[in-house]
Biotite code that builds the C-alpha atoms (Angstrom):
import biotite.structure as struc

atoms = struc.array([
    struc.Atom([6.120, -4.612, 18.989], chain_id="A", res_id=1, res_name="UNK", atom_name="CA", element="C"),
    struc.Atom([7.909, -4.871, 15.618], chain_id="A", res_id=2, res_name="UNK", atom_name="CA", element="C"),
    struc.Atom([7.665, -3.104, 12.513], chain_id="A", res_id=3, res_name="UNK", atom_name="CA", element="C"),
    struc.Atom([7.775, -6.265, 10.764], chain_id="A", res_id=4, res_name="UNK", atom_name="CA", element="C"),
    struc.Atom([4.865, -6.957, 8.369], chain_id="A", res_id=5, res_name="UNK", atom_name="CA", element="C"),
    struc.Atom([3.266, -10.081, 8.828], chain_id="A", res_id=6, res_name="UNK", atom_name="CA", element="C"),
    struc.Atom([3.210, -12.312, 5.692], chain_id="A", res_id=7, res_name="UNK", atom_name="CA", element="C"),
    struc.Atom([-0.532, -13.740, 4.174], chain_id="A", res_id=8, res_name="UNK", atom_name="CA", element="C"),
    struc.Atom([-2.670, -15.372, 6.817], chain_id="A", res_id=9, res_name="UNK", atom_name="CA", element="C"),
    struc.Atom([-3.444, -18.328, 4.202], chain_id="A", res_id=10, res_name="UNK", atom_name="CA", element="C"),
    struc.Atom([-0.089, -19.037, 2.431], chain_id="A", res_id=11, res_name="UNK", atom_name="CA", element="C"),
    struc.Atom([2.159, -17.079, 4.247], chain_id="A", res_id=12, res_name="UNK", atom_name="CA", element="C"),
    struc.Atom([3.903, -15.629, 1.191], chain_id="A", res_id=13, res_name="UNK", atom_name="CA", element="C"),
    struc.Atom([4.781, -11.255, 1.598], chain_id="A", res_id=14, res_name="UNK", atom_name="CA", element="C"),
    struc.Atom([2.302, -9.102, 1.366], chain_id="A", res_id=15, res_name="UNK", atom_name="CA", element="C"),
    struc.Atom([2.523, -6.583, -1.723], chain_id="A", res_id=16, res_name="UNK", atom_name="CA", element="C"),
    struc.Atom([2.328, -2.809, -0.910], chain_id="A", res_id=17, res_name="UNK", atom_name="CA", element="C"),
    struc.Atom([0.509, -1.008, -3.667], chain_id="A", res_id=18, res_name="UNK", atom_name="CA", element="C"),
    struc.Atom([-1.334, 2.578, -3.994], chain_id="A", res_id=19, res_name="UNK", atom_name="CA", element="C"),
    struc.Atom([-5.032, 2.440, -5.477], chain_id="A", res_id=20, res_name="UNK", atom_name="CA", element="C"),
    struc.Atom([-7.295, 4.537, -5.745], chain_id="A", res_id=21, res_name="UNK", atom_name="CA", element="C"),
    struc.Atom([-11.595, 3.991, -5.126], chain_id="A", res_id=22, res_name="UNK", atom_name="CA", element="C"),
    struc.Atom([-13.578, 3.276, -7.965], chain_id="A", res_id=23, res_name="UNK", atom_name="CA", element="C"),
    struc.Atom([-16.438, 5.786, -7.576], chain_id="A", res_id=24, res_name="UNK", atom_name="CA", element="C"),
    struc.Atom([-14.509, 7.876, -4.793], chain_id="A", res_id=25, res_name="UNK", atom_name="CA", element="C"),
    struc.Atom([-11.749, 8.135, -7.145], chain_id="A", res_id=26, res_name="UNK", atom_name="CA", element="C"),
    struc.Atom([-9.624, 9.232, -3.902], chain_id="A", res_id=27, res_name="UNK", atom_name="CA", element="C"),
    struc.Atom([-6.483, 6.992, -3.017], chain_id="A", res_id=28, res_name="UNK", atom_name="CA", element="C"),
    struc.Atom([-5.753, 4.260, -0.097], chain_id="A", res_id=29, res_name="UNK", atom_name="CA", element="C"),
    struc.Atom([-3.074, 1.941, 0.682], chain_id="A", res_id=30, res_name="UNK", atom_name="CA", element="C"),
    struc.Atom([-3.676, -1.664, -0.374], chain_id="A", res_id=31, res_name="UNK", atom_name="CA", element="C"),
    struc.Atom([-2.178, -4.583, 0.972], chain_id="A", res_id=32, res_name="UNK", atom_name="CA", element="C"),
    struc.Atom([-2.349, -7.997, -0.955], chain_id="A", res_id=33, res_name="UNK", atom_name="CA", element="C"),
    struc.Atom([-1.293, -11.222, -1.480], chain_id="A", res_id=34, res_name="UNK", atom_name="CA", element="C"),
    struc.Atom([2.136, -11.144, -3.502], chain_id="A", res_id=35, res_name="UNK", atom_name="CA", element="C"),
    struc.Atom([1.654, -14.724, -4.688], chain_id="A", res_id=36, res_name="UNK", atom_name="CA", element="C"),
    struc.Atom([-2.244, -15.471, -5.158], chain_id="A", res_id=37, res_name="UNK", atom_name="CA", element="C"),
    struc.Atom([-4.699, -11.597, -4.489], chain_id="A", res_id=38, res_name="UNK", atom_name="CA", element="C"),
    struc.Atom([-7.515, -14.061, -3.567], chain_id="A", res_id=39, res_name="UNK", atom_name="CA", element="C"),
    struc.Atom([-5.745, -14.886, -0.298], chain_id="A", res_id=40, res_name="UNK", atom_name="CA", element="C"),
    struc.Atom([-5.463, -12.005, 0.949], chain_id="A", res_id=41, res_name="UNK", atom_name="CA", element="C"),
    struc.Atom([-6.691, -8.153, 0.367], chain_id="A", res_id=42, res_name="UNK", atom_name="CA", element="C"),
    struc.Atom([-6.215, -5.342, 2.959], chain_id="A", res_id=43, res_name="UNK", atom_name="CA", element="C"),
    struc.Atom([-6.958, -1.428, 2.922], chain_id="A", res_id=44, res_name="UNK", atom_name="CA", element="C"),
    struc.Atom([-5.517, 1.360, 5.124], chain_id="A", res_id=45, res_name="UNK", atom_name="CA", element="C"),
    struc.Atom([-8.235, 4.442, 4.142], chain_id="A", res_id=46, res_name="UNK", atom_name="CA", element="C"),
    struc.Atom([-6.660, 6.503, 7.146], chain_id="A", res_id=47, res_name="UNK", atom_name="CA", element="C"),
    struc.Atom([-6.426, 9.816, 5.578], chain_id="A", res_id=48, res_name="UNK", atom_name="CA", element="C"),
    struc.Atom([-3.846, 11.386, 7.284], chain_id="A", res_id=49, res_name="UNK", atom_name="CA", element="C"),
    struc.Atom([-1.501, 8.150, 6.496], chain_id="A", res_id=50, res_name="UNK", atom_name="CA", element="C"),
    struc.Atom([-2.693, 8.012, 3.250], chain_id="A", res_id=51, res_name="UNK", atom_name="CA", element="C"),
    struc.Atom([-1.652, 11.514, 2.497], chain_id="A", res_id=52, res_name="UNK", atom_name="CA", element="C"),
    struc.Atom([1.728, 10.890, 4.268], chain_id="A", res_id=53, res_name="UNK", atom_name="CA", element="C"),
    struc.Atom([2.491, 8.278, 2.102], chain_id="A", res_id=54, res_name="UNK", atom_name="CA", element="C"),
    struc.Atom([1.400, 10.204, -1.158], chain_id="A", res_id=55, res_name="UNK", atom_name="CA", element="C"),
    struc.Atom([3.607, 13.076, 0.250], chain_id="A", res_id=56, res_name="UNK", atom_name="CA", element="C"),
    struc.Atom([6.791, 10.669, 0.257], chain_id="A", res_id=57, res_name="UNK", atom_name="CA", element="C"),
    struc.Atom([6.112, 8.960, -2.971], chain_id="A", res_id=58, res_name="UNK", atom_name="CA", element="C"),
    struc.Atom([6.058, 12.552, -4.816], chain_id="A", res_id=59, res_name="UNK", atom_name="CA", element="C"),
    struc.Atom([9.073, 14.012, -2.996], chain_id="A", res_id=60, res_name="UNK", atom_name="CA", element="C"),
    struc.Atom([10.712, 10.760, -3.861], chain_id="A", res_id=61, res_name="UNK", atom_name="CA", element="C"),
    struc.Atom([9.204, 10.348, -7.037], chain_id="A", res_id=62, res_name="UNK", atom_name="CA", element="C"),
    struc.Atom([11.436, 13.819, -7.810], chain_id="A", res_id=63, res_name="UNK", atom_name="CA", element="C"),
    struc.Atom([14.459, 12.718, -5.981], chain_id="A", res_id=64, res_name="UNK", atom_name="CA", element="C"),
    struc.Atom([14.579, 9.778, -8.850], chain_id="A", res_id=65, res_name="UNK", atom_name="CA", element="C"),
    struc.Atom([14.105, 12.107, -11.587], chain_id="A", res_id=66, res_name="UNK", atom_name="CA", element="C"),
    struc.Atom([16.173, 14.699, -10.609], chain_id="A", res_id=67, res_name="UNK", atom_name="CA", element="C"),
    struc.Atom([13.723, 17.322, -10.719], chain_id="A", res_id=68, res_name="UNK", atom_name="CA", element="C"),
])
């Protein structure tokens, strides 16, 4: 298996990684979409425990950048 991401099942362009959050929920998932059209393709990873993984990383390096 490969840790390769595949690219859009309709136009094969990459697929765009971006952090959302629900609109009534208000809490946050991963969302996977089409880098060249969003109509083609739209994917969410709601997995909690990943989800707060990835939040984890983004703050820590979030204050890596900054120097904090």
């Amino acid at each position: 298996m490969t840790n390769e991401m595949p690219g859009c099942p309709i136009c094969n362009d990459s697929l765009s990684v971006r952090l959302a959050y629900g609109r009534k929920s208000g809490k946050p998932f991963v969302m996977l979409i089409c880098a060249r059209d969003g109509r083609h393709f739209r994917g969410f990873i709601n997995h909690r425990p990943y989800v707060n993984q990835i939040l984890e990383y983004l703050e820590t390096h979030d204050k890596l950048e900054l120097g904090r």
